[in-house]
LOVO-194041 format. One line per 8 residues: number of its first residue (from 1); their letters; for each residue x, y negated, z of N, C-alpha, C. Coordinates in steps of 0.001 Angstrom, whole numbers, plus 500000, padded with zeros to 6 digits. Example, Ala and Ser with C-alpha at 12.3 -4.5 7.8 and 13.67 -1.06 7.14 Angstrom:
<mikols>
1 = as = 513190:505690:507800:512300:504500:507800:513200:503300:507800  512850:502250:507080:513670:501060:507140:512900:499970:507870 $
</mikols>
This chain:
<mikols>
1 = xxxxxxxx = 616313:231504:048126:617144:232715:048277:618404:232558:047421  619260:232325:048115:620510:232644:047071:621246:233846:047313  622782:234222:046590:623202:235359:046140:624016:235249:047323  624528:234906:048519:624919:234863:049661:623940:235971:050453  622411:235081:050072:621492:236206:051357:621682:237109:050996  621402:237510:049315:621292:238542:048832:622129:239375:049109  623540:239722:048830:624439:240505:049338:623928:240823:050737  623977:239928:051300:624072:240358:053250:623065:241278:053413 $
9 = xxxxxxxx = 621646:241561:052918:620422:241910:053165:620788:243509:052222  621483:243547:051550:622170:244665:050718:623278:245339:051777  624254:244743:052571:625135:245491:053204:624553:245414:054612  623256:245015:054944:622748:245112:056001:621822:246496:055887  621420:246484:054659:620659:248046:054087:621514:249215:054280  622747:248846:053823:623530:249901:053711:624207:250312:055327  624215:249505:055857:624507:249521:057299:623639:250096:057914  622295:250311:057640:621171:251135:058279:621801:252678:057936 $
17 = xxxxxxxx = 621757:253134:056743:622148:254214:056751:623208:254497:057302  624511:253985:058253:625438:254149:058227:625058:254639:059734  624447:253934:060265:623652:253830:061674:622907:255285:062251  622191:255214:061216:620982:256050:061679:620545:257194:060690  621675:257969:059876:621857:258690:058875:620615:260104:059179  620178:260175:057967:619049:261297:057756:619699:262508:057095  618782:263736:057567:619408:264826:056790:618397:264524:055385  619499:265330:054675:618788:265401:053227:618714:266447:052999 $
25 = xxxxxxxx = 617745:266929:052592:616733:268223:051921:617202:268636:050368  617608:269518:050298:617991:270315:049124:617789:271917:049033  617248:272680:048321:617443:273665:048165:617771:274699:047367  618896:275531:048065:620021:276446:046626:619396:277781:047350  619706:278619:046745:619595:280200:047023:620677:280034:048121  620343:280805:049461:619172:281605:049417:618242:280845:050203  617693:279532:049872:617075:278810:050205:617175:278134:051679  618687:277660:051589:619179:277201:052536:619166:275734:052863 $
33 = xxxxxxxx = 619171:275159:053981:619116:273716:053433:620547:273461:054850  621711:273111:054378:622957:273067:055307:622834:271622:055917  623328:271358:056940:623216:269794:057653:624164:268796:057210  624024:268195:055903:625042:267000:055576:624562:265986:055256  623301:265752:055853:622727:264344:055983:623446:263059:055691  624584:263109:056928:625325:262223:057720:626727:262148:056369  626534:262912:055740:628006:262686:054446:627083:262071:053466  626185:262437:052850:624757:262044:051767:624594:260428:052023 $
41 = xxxxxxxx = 624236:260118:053239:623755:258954:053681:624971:257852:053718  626120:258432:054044:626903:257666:053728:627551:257012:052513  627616:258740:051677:627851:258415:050732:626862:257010:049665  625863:257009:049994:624468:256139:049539:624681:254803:049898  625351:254883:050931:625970:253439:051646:627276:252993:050439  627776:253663:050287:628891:253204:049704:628734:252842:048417  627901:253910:047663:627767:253452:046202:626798:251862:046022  625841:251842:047033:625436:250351:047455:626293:249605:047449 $
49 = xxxxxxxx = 627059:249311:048145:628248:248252:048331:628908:248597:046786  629457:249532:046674:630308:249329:044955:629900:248660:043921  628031:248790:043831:626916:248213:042598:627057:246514:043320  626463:246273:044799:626590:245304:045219:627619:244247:044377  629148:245261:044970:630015:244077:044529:630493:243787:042894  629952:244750:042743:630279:244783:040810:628969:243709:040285  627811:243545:041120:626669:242501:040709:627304:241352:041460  627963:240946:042220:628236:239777:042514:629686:239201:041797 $
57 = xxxxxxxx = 630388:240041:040909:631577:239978:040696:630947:239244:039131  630095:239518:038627:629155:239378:037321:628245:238399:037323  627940:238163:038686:626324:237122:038306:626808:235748:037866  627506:235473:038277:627669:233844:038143:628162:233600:036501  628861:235033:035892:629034:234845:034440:627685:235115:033581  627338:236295:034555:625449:235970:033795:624588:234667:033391  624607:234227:035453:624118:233235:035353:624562:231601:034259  625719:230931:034040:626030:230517:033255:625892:230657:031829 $
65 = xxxxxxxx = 626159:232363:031367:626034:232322:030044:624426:233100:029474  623381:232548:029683:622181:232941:029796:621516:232040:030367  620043:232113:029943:618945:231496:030610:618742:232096:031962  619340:232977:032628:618733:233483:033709:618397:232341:035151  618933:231290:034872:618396:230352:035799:617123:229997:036041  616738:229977:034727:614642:229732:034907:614401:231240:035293  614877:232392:035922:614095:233643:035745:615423:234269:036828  616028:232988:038082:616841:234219:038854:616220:234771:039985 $
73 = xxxxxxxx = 614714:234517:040614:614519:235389:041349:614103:236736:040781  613773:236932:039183:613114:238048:038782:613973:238646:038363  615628:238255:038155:616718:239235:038026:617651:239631:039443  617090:238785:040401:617749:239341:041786:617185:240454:042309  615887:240540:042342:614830:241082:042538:615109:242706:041950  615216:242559:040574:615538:243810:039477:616980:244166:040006  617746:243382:040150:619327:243857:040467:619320:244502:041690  618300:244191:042586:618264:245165:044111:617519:246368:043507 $
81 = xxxxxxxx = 616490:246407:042719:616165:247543:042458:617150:248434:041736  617712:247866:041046:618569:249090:040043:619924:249564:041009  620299:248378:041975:621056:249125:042847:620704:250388:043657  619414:250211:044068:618948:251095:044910:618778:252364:044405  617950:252144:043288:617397:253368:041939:618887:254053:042124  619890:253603:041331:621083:254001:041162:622052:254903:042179  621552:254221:043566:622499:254993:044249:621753:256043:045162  620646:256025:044798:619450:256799:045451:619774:258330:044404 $
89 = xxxxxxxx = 619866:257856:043522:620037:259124:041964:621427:259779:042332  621943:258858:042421:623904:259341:042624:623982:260785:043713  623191:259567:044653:623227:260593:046274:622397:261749:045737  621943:261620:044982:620806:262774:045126:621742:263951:044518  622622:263596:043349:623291:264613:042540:624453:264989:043901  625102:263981:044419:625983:264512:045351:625754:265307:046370  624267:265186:046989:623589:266076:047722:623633:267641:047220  623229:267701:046039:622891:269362:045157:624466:269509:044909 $
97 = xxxxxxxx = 625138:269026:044845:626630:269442:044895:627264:270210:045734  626978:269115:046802:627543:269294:048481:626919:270582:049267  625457:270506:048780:624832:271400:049175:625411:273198:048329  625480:273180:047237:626300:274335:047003:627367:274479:047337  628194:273330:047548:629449:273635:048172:629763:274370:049553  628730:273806:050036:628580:274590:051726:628174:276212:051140  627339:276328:050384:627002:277701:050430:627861:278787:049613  628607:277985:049068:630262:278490:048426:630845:278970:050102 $
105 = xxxxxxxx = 631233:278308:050340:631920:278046:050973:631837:279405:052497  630025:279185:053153:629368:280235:054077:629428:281674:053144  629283:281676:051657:629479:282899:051032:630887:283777:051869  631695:282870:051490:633307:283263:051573:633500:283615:053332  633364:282573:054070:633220:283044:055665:632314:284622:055995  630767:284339:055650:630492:285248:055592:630888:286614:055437  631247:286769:054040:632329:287890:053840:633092:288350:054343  633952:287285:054960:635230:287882:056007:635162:288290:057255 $
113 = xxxxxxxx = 633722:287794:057702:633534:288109:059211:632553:289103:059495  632025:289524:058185:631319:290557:057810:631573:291754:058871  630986:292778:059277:631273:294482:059909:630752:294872:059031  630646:295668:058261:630259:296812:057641:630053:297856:058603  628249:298322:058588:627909:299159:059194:628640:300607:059320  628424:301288:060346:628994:302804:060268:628148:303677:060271  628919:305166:060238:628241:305808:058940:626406:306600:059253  625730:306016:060329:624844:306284:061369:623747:305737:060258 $
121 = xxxxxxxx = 623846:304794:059932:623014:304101:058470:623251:303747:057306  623916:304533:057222:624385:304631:055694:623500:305910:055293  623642:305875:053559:623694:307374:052991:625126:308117:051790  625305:309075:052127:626162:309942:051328:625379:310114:049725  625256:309270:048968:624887:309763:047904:625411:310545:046836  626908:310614:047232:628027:311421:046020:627239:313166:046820  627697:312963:047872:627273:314582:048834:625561:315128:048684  624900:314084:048161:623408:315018:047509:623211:315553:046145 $
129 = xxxxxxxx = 622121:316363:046436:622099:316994:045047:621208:315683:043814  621839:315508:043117:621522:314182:042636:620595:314838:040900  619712:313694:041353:618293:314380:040211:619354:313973:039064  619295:312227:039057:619877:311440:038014:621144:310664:038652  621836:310609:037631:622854:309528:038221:622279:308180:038175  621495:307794:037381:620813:306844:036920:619912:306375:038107  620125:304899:038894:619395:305063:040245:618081:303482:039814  618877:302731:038781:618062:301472:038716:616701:302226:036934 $
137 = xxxxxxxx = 616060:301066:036991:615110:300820:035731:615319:299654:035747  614984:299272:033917:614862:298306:034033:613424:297486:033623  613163:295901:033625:611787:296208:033474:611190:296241:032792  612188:296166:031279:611204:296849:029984:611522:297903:030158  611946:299119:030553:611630:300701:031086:610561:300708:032125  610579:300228:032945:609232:300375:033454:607834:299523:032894  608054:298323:032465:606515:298828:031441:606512:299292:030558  607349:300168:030063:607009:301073:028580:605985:302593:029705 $
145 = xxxxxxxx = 606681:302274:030708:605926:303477:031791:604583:303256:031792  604555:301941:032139:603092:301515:032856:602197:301774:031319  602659:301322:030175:602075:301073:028721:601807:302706:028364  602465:303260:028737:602717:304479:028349:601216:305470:028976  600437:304976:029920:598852:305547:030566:599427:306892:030886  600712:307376:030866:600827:308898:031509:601589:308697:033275  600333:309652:033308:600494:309727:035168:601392:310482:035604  602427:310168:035290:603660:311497:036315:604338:310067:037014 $
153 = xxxxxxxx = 604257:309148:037628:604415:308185:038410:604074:307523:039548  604268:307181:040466:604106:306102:041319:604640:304795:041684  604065:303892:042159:604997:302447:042247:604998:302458:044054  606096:302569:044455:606042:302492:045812:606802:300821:046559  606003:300422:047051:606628:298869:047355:607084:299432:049023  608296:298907:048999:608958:299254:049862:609524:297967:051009  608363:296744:050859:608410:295440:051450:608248:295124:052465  607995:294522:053398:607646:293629:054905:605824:293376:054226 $
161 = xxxxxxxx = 605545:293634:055635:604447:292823:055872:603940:291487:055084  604607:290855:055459:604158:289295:055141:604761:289188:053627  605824:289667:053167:606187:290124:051410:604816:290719:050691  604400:291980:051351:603043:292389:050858:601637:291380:050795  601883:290935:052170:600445:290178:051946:600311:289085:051072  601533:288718:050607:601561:287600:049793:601378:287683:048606  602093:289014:048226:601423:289442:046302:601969:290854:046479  601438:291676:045606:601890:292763:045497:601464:293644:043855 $
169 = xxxxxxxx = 601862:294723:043906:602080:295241:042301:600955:295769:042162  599801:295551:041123:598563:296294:041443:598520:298040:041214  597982:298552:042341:598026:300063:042770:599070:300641:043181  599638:299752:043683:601690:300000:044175:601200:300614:045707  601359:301782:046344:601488:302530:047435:602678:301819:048482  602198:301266:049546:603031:300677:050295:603639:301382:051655  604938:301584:051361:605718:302329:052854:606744:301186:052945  606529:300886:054035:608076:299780:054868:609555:301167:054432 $
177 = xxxxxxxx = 610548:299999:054220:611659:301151:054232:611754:301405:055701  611856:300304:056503:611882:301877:057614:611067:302874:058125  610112:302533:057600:608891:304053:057999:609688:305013:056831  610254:304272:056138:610508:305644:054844:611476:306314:055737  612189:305492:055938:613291:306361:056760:612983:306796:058719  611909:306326:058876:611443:307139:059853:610719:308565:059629  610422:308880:058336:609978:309880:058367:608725:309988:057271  608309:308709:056930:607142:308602:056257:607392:309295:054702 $
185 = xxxxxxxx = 608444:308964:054176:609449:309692:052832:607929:310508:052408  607692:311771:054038:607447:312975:053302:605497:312664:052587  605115:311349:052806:603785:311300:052154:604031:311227:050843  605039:310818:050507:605582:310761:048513:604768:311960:047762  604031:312279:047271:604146:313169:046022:605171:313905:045785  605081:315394:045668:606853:315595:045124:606527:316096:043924  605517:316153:042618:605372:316469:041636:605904:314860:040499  605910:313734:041216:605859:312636:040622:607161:311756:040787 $
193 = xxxxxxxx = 607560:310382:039714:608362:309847:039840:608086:309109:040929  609169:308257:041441:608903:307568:042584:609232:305803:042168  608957:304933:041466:609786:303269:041098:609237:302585:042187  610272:302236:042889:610553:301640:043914:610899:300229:043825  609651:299280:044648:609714:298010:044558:610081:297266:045605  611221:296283:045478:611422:295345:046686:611498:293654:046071  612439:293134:047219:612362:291696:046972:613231:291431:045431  614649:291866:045778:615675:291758:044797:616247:292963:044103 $
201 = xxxxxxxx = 615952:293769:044625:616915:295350:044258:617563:295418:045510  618055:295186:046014:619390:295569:046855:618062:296303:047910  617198:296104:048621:616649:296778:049578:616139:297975:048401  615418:298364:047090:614961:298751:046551:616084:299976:046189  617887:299949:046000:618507:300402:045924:618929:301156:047348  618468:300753:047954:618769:301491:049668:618156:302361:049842  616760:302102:049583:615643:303134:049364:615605:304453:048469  616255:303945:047144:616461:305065:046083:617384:305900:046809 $
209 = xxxxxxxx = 618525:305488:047525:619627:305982:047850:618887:307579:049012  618419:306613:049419:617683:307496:050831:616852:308569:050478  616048:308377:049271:615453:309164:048791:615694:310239:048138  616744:310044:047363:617797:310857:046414:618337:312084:047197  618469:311334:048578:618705:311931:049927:617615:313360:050200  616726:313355:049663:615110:314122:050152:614503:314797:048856  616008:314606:047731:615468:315154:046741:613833:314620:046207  613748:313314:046206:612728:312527:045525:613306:311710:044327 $
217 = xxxxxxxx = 612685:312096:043160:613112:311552:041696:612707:309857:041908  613448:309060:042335:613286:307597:042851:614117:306778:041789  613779:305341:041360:614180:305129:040786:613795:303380:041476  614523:302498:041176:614913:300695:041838:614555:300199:040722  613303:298985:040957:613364:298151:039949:614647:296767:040013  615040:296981:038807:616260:296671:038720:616496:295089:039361  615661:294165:039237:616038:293099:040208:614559:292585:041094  613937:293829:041453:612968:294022:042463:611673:292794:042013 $
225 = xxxxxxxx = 610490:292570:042863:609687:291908:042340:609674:290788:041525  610907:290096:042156:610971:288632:041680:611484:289206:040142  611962:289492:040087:612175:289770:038549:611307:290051:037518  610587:290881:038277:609482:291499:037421:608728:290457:037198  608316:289566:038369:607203:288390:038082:608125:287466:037080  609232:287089:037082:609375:286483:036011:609601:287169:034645  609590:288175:034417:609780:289029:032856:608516:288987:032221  607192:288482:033052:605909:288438:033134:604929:289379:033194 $
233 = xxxxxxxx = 605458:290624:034365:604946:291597:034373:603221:291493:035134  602724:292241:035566:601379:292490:036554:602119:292243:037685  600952:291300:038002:601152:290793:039711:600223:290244:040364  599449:290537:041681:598745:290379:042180:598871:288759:043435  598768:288298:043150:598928:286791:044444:600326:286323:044280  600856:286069:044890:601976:284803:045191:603285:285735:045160  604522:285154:044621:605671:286180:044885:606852:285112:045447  606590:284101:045274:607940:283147:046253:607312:282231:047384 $
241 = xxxxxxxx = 608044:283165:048485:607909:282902:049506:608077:281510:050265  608701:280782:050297:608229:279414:050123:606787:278794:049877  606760:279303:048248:604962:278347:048007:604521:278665:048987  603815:279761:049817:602819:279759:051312:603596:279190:052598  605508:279526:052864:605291:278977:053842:606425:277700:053608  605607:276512:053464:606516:275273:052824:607470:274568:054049  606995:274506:055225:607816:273796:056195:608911:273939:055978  609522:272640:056343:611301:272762:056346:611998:273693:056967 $
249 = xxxxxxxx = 611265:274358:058384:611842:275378:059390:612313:276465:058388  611210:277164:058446:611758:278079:056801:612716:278136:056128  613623:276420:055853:614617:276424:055580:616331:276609:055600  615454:275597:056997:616778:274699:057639:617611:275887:058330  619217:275450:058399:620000:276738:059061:620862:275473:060032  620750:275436:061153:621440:274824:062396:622887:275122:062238  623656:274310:062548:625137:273824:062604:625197:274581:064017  626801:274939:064184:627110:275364:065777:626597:274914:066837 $
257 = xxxxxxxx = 627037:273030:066836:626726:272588:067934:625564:272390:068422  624900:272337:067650:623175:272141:067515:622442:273272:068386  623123:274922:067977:623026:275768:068704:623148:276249:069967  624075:275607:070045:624920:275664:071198:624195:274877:072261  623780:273802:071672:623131:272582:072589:621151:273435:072963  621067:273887:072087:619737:274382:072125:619548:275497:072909  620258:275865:073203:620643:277070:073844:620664:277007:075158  621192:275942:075530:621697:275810:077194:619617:274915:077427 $
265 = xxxxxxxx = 619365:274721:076205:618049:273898:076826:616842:275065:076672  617115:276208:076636:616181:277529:077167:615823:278084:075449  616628:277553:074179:616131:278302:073289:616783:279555:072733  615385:280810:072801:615855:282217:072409:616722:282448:070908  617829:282987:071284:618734:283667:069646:618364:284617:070050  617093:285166:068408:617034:286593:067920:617513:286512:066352  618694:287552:067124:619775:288132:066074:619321:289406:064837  619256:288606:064239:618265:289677:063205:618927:290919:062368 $
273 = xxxxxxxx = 620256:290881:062653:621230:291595:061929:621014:292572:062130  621751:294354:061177:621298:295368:061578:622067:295826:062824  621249:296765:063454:621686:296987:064532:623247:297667:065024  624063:298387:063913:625624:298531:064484:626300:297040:064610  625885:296014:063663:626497:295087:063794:626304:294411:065048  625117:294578:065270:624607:293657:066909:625484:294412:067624  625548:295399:067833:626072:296566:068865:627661:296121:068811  628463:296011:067857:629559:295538:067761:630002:294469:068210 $
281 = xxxxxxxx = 629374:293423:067732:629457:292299:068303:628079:290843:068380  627968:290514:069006:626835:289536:069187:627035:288251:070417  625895:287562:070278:626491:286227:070793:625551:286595:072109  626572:285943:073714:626158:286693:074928:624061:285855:075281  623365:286937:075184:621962:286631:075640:621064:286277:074682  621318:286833:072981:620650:287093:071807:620234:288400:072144  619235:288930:071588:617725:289922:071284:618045:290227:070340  618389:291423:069946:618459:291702:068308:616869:292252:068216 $
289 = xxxxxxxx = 616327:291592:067016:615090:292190:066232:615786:292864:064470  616100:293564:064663:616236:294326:062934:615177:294671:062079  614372:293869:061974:613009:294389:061542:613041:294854:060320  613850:294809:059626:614007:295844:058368:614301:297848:058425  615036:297522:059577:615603:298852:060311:614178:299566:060943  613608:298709:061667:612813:299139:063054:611105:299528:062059  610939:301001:062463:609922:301192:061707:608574:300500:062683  607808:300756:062634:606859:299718:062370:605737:300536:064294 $
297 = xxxxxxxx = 605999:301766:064396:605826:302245:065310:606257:301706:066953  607754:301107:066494:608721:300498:067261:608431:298818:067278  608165:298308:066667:608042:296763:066255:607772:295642:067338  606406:296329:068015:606018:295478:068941:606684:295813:070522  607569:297015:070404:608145:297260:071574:609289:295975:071612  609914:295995:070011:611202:295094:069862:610667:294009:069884  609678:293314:069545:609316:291962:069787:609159:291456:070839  608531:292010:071860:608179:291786:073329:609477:291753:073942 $
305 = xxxxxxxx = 610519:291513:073528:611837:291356:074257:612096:289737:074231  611497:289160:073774:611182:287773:073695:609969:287244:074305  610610:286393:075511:609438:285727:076091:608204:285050:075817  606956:285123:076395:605841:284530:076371:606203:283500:075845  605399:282763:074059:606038:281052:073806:607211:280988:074031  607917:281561:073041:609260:281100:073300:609454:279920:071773  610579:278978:072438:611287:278583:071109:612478:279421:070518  612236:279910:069487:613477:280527:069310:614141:279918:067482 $
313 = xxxxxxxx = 615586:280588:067850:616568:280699:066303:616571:281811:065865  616391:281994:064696:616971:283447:064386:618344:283347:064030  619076:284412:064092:620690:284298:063448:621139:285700:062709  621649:285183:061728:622105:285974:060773:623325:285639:060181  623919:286460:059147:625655:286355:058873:625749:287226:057372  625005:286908:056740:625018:287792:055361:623416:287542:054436  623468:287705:052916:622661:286851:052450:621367:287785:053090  621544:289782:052823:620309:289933:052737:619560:289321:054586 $
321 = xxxxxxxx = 620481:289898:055628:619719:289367:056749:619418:288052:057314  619590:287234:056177:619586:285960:056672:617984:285611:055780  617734:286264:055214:616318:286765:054344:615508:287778:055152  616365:288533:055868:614847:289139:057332:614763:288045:058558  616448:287339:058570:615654:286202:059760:614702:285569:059208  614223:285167:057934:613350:283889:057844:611904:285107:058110  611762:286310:057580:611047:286619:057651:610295:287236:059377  611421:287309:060002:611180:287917:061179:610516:286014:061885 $
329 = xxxxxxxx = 610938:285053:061361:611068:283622:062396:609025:283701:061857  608626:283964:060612:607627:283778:060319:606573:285369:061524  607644:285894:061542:606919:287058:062309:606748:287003:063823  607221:285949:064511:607553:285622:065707:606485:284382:065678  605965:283589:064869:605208:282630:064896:604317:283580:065457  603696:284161:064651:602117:285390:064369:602197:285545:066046  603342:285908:066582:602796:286676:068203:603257:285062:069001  602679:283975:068680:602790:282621:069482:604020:281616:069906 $
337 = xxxxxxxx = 605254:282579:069023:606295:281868:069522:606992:280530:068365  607556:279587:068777:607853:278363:068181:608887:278390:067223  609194:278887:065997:610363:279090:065284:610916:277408:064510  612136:277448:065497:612607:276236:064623:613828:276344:063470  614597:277237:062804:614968:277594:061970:615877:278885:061818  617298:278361:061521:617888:279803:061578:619640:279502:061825  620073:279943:061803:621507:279929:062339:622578:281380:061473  623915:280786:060305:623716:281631:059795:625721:281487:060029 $
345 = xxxxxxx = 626053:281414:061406:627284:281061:061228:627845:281790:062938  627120:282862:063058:627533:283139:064512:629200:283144:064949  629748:283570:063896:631189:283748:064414:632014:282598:065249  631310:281286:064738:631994:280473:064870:631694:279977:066813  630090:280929:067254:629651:280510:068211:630347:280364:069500  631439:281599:069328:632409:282001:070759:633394:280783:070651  633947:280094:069625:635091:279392:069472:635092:278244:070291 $
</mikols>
């Protein structure tokens, strides 16, 4: 073997990736994994060839000034490994880079192509009679509550299905927000506080809002379960969603064309967004499922709008609904249908 093969069998490696480029797996909040395989893989190619030629630019001064002649297959050998090690590590940091960069980046699009709902689902909270101005806790205020053994309280989890079944707050009273806002509100206690639990706050703050609405003393844990489980509060089973459902689908969010292509080959877009936004605008022969909206009475009417076994995308355009598509794609499995990920870039679909 000499340092002739060697190179060639190195830019013949690197030529594979150049060929036949893989996506690479990374994951940033909100547990997205964007398609830049094909930049990653290249990039991996290249830093190969750079180590390559910086080891061939060197060996022959090695080789000369050193014993490495009695011992050059066991430093050729090591020199392919540390190339590889090396640019395997590189890619990997450029990957978690690249990969936030895209989600920089979908932040900012997002935003701009945003609708902001009208005023049909919203609430007026300046226009109610307001208990407290004070709408969050935080979660050393709420366990000084819990520590505290006095009962003028309730913990109301205000989660999805499959959020609940996975862990929940022990003795936490469970209403979906949209049953709350279908009407369910009025099972609350009205002698008692109301701390209201969700994923992050932001659904948990929707809820307070609504409630405040009904003259219920409600109060948002301030960055909803996940918080609490890490402050190391009481918690019953699993709280990140991932550990139970690990597949990549779960993850992965499809590029336009990908969509586009999947689409014409019979696969269903359910548009998970809330419903003024669907109504406004949507991509032609998507299903909106709002399953955050749609109380639970309604659910299986809205699901059945999707065919027997279907393959479907979900699509979304903003962080929180791009967090009910994954949950709705896991909810579409349950009634037999094939979820292959999610799609979080509709605007771009008409172009």
């Amino acid at each position: 073997m000499n340092i002739k093969n060697i190179k060639l069998s190195i830019i013949l490696l690197a030529g594979y990736f150049f060929i036949f480029p893989q996506t690479a797996h990374a994951v940033i909040p909100p547990d997205f994994i964007f398609n830049i395989g094909s930049q990653v893989t290249q990039f991996f190619s290249i830093v190969v060839i750079f180590f390559t030629a910086i080891f061939g630019i060197f060996f022959n001064f090695f080789k000369t000034a050193s014993q490495l002649a009695k011992h050059r297959k066991i430093f050729l050998v090591s020199a392919i490994m540390f190339i590889i090690c090396s640019a395997l590590l590189i890619a990997y940091f450029y990957a978690m880079y690249k990969q936030k960069a895209e989600y920089q980046k979908w932040l900012v699009e997002s935003q701009k192509y945003s609708i902001q709902q009208n005023d049909n689902s919203s609430f007026d909270i300046a226009s109610t009679n307001q208990i407290n101005d004070k709408l969050q806790i935080t979660n050393q205020e709420f366990k000084n509550a819990i520590d505290s053994k006095i009962n003028n309280f309730i913990v109301l989890d205000a989660r999805e299905n499959i959020e609940y079944e996975n862990g929940y707050f022990p003795g936490s009273l469970r209403i979906r927000f949209a049953d709350l806002r279908d009407g369910q509100w009025d099972k609350l206690p009205k002698d008692k506080i109301v701390y209201v639990i969700c994923w992050s706050g932001i659904r948990g703050k929707e809820a307070v809002e609504f409630l405040r609405t009904k003259n219920v003393r409600a109060f948002y844990l301030e960055n909803g379960a996940s918080g609490w489980v890490e402050f190391g509060g009481a918690w019953i089973g699993g709280i990140k969603f991932l550990e139970r459902y690990t597949d990549k689908k779960y993850k992965i969010v499809f590029n336009t064309d990908e969509v586009r292509k999947m689409a014409k080959e019979g696969v269903i877009l359910v548009d998970t967004r809330e419903p003024d936004k669907f109504k406004k605008w949507h991509i032609s022969g998507s299903v909106n499922i709002p399953i955050m909206y749609t109380p639970t009475s309604n659910i299986e009417i809205v699901f059945g709008q999707v065919p027997i076994k279907s393959r479907v995308i979900t699509v979304c355009d903003g962080y929180v609904n791009c967090f009910d598509a994954k949950i709705t794609g896991v909810e579409l499995e349950k009634r037999g249908h094939q979820f292959l990920g999610r799609y979080n870039k509709p605007w771009e679909y008409g172009k």
